[in-house]
C-alpha positions as a LaTeX table, in Angstrom:
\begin{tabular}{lrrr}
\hline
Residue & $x$ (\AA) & $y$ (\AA) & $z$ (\AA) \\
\hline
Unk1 & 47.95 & 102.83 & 39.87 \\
Unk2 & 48.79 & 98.81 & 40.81 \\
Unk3 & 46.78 & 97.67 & 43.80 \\
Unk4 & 48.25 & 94.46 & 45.24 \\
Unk5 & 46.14 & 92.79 & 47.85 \\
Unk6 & 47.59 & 90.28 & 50.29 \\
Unk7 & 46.37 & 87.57 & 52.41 \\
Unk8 & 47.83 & 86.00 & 55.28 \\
Unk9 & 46.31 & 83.18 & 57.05 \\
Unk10 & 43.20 & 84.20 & 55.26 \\
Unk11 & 42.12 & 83.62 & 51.68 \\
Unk12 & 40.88 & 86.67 & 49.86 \\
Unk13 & 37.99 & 85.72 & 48.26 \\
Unk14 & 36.93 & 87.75 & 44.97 \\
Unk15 & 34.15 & 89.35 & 46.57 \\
Unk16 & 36.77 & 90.12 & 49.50 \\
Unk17 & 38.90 & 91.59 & 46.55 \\
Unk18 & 36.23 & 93.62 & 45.00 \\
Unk19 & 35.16 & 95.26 & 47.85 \\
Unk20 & 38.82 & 95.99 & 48.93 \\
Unk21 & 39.67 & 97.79 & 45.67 \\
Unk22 & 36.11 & 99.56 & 45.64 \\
Unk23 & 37.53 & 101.08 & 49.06 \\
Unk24 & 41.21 & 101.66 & 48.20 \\
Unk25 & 39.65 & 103.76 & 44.43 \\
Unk26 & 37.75 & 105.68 & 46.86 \\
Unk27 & 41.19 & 106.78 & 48.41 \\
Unk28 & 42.43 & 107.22 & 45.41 \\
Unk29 & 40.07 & 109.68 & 43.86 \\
Unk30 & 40.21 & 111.68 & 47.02 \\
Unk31 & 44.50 & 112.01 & 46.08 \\
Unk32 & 43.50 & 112.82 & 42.71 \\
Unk33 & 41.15 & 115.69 & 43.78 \\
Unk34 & 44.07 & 116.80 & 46.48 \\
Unk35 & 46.85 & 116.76 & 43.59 \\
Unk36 & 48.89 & 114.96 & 45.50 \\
Unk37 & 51.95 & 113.09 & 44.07 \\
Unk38 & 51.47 & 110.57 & 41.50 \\
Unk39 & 50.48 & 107.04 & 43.48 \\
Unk40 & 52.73 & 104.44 & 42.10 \\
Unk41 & 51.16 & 101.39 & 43.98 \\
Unk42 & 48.81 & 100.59 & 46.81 \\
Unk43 & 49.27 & 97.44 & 48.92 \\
Unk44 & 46.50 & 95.80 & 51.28 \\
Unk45 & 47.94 & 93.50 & 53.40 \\
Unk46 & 44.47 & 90.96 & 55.03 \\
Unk47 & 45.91 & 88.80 & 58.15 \\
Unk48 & 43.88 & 86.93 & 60.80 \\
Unk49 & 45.87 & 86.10 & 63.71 \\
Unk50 & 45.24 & 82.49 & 65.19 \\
Unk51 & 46.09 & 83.83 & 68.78 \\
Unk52 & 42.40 & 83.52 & 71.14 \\
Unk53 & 43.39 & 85.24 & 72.95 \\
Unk54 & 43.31 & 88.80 & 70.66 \\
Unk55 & 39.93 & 90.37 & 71.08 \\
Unk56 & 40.11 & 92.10 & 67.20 \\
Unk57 & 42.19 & 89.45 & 64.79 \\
Unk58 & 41.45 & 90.47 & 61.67 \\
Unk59 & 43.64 & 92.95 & 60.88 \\
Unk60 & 43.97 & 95.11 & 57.14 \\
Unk61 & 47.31 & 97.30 & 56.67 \\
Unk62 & 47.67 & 99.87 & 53.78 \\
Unk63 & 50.68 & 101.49 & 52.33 \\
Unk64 & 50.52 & 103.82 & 49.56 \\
Unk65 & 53.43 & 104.65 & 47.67 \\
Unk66 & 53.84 & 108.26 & 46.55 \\
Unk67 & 56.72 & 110.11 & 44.66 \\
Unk68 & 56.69 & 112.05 & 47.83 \\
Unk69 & 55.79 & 110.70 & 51.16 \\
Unk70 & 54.23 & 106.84 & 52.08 \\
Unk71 & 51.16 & 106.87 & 53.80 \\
Unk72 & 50.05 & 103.69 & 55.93 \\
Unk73 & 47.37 & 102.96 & 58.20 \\
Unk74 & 46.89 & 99.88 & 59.95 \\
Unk75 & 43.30 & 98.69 & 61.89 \\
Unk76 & 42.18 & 95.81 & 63.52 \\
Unk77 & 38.66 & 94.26 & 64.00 \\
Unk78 & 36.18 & 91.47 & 64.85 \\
Unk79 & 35.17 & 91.39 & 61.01 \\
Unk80 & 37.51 & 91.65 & 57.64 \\
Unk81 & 35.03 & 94.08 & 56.21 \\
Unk82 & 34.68 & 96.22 & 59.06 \\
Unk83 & 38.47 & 96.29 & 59.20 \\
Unk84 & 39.19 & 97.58 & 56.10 \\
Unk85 & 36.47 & 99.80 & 55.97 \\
Unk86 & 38.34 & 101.40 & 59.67 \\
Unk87 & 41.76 & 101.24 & 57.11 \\
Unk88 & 40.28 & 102.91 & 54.46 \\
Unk89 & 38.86 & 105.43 & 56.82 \\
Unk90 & 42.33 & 106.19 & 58.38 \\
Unk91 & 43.83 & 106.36 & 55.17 \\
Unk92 & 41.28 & 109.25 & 54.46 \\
Unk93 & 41.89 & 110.88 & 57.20 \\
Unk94 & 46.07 & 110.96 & 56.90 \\
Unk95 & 46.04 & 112.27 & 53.26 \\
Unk96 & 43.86 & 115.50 & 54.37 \\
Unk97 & 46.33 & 115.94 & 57.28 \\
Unk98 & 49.28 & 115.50 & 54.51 \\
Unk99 & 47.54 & 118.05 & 52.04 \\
Unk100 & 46.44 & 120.51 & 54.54 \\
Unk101 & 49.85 & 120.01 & 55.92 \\
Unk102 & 51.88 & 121.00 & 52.96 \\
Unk103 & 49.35 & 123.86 & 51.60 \\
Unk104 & 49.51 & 125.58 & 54.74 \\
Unk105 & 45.77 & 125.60 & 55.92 \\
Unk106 & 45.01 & 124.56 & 59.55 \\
\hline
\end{tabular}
């Protein structure tokens, strides 16, 4: 699995990094023990908008690429951490929905 992690108007830091990809393997374990689809890539997109006027502007996007279906989540925040920890959480959350989904449990 390739985990790309983007910044825009924001530099990721390594400890930014690490803590990104600690979150994102966490997702990825939980695929792993759902058997879903081989995961290609993961990308983490990090942007803070300049805007004052935007309560949250830190905002983390995910996509994960799947032979079958792409799974994003997008979340914004006051703090980089808290938003991608929110992401990460989301992303959770969607790939139970997409295994419980195709395996028929409710």
């Amino acid at each position: 699995m390739k985990i790309q992690i983007k910044g825009r108007n924001v530099t990721v830091t390594d400890a930014l990094q690490d803590y990104a990809n600690e979150k994102i393997e966490h997702v990825h374990k939980l695929l792993q023990q759902r058997k879903i689809d081989e995961v290609t890539r993961v990308e983490l997109e990090l942007r803070v908008e300049k805007n004052p006027s935007i309560p949250e502007p830190c905002i983390a996007e995910a996509t994960v690429f799947t032979r079958g279906p792409v799974i994003r989540a997008r979340e914004s925040s006051t703090d980089m951490y808290a938003a991608i920890d929110q992401v990460t959480d989301k992303l959770t959350r969607r790939v139970k929905k997409y295994h419980d989904k195709m395996h028929g449990k409710t």
